[in-house]
N, C-alpha and C positions, 0 to 999 in steps of 0.2 A: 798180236791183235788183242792185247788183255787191257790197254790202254782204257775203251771206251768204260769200263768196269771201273777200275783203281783209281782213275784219275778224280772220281768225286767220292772216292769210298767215304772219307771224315766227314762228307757233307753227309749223306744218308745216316751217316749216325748219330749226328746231330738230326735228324728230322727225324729220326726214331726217339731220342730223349726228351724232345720237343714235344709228340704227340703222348709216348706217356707221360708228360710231367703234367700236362693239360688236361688227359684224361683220369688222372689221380685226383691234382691236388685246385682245378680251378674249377668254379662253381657252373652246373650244367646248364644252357642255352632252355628256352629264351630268356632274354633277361631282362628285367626292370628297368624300361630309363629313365625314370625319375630318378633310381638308385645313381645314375651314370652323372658324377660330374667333373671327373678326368680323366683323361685319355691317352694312352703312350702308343702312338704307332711306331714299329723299330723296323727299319726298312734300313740295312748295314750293308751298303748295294752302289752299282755304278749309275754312273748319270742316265743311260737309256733306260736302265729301268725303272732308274725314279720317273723317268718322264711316263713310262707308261705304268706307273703307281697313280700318277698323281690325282686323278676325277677321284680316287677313295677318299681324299680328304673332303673335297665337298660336298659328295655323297654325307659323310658321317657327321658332318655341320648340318646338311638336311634334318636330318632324321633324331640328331643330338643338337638343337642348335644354341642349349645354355650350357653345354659342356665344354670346357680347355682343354682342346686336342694338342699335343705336344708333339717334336718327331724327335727319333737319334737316327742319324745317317752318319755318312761317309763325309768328310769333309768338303772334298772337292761336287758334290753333288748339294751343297748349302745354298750354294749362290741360287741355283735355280730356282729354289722355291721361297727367297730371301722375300719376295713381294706377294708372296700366297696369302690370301684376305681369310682364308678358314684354319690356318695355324697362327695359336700363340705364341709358341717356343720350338726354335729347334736347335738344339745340341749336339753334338759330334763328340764330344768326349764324355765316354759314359762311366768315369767317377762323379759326372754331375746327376745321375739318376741316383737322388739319394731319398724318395720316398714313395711308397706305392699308389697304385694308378686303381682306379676304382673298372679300367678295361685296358686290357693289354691285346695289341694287338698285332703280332709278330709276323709284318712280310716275309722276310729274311732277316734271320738276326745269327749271332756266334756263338758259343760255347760260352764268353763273358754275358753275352745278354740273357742267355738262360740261366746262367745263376743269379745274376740279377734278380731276374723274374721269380725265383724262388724261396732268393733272401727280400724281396718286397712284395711280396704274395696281391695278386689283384686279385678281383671279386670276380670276375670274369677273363676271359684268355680264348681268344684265337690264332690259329698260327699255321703256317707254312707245312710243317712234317706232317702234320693230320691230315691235311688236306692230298697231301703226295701218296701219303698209305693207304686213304681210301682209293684214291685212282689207282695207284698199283694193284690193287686188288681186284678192281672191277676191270683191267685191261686194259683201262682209256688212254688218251695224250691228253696235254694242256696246252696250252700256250702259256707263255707267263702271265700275258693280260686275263688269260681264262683260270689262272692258279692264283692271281691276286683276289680276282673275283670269287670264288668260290670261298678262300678264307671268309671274306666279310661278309657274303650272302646270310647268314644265322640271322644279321643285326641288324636286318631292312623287310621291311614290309613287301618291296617291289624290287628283289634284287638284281634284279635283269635292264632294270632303267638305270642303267649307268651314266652318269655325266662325257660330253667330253671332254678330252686332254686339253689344258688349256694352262698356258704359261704367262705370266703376269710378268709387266716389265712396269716401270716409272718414264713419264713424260719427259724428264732430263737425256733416258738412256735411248729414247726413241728419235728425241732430238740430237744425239750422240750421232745415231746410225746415220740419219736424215745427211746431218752435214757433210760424213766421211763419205757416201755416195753421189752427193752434189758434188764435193771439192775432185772428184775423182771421176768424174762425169760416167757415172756408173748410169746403163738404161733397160741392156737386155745382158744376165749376165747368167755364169752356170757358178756355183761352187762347186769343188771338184777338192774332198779329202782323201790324200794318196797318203795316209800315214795311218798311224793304229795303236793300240798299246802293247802290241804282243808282231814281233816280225813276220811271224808265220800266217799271220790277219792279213797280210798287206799285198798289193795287186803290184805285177813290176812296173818302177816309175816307166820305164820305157812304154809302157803301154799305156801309161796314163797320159805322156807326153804324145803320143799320137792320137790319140782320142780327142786331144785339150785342141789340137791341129785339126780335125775332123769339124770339130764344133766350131771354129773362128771362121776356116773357108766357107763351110757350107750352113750355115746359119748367122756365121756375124757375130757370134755370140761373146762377152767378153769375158776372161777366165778368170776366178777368183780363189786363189787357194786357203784351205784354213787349217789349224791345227792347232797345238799347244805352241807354249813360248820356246822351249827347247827343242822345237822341230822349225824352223825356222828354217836352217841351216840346210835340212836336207830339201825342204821344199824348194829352196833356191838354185839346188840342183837340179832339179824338173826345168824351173823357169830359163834356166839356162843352156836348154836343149831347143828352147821356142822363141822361133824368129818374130814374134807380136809382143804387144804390152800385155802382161800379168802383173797380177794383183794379189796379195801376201797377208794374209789379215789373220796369220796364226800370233795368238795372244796379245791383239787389238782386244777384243769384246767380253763380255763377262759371257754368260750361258743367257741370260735373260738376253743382253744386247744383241747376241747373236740370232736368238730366237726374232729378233725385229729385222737383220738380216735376210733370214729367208723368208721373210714376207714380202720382201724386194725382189726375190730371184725369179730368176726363170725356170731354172733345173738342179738338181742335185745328183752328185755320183762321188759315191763316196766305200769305202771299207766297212766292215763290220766297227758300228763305233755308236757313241751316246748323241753324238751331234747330227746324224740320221733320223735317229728318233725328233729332236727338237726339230729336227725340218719337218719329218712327216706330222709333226703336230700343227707347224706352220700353213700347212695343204699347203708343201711345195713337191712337185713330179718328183719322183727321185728314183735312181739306179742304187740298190744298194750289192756291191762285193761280198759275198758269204765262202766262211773256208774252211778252218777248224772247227768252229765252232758247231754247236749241235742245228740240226734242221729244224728250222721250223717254230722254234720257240719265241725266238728273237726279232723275229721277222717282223718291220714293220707294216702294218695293214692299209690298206685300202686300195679305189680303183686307180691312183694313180701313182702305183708301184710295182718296180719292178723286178725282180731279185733271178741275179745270178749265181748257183748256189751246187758245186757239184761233192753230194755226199760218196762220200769213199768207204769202203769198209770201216775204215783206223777212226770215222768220224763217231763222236767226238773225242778228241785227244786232250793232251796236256797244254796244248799248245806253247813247248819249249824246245818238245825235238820233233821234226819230222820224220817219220817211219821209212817215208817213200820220196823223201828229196828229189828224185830224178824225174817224179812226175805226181808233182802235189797237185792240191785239190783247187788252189787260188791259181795254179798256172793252166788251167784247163777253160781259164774261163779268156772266151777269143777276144779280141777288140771287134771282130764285124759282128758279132752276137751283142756286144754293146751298141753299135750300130745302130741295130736293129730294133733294140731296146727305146735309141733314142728318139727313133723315126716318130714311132710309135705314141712315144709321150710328147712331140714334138708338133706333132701334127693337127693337134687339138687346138 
């Protein structure tokens, strides 16, 4: 049971080098924003939580709005904010951070971005491990949306009036989605992502395939599966368990076009994943799968969500090996308990 400890030991100690390097060498709060006229957010992170980063950038356009806000992410999390109206630059290969930023401000960043930060020293610096040490100390929990927040709270006048999530696509990629759901006589439909990036994330197909069965007889509903391009294969395993027409749209859409997707839908049920998130920004219903992963942090918010989620001692793990194989945490969660999830959001 030493799992939930180890498994983020490197990260704490990167959020511990993080808050003294900040409380050393970068210039004390508040600060001048006339002084402010570039900005490096490093947010080195997965797609769901860029999406529930993202209102920080137009919050800091508010309140900076003749300053060039830059980002460094993760590659595969580019696309999503490729049409963000309050970022000038965003980069993913950070040998291109090759000068200092007059405010740095570190979502999550790595071990290369803090040296970064050190060999291009900003005037100002906020960041993630500061933020985690004082909640450690005071006993609290965060949420991540509530540990993004609190990083940038210093640098706003009204920190608590946060934007909301809001994902920007282009009038081509809307017209993209528009047509592939007319050609396909799409009307009342559910997405249903039965894949993950991690095996031990993932719900068994068989149960997703009775469920996908659940929703056609008893609602009509028409099923739409999604995923990466390399999962393709196993979803059409699912589909080939189910006596109706399904629908396959893993690595049709970019993250944006996808995002105009679930403003089409009806429902969402899906694994612990980023494309949850981009639904629940959409305000589409959704069921979201929770398993290894930590309680609570991830969770997407609001009244029309609904998480089935059962924490285990081992929780959180590595998620590489399971401890308890014969009676994990994703296989305790029933199909009639989704059911029942879906009456619910269904019914409305």
């Amino acid at each position: 049971m030493a799992a939930p400890f180890f498994h983020n030991f490197k990260e704490k100690i990167l959020f511990l080098a993080n808050y003294l390097f900040s409380k050393t060498f970068a210039s004390f709060l508040p600060i001048h924003k006339e002084s402010i006229h570039r900005i490096l957010v490093v947010k080195i992170d997965e797609i769901g939580d860029m999406v529930l980063a993202s209102p920080i950038f137009e919050k800091l356009h508010s309140e900076f709005p003749n300053a060039q806000i830059d980002l460094l992410c993760k590659p595969a999390a580019k696309s999503l904010l490729a049409h963000n109206p309050f970022l000038h630059r965003i980069f993913t290969n950070i040998k291109k951070w090759n000068a200092a930023y007059d405010l740095h401000i570190e979502l999550r960043g790595t071990y290369p971005s803090l040296f970064k930060a050190f060999w291009h020293r900003p005037k100002f610096r906020v960041d993630r491990g500061t933020v985690r040490y004082k909640n450690k100390k005071q006993g609290g929990f965060l949420t991540d949306i509530d540990t993004n927040c609190r990083i940038v709270e210093s640098l706003f006048e009204n920190p608590k009036e946060m934007p909301p999530i809001k994902i920007y696509s282009t009038s081509e990629e809307q017209l993209k989605v528009e047509n592939y759901i007319t050609h396909n006589n799409l009307s009342n439909f559910v997405l249903v992502h039965a894949t993950a990036n991690k095996a031990l994330k993932e719900w068994r197909q068989e149960r997703f395939a009775e469920i996908c069965k659940y929703y056609n007889l008893e609602y009509g509903l028409q099923v739409v599966f999604l995923g990466a391009q390399n999962e393709r294969e196993r979803i059409a395993e699912i589909q080939k368990t189910l006596d109706f027409q399904t629908y396959n749209i893993a690595g049709e859409f970019t993250l944006t076009e996808f995002y105009e997707v679930c403003k089409k839908a009806t429902l969402y049920l899906g694994n612990d994943s980023g494309p949850m998130h981009i639904a629940n920004a959409a305000g589409l219903p959704l069921i979201g799968l929770f398993g290894p992963g930590p309680a609570l942090i991830f969770y997407p918010q609001g009244s029309k969500v609904k998480i089935h989620h059962f924490v285990l001692p081992c929780n959180p793990c590595n998620q590489e090996k399971c401890v308890q194989p014969w009676d994990n945490c994703m296989d305790r969660i029933e199909v009639a308990a989704v059911k029942q999830s879906s009456i619910d959001l269904l019914k409305n």
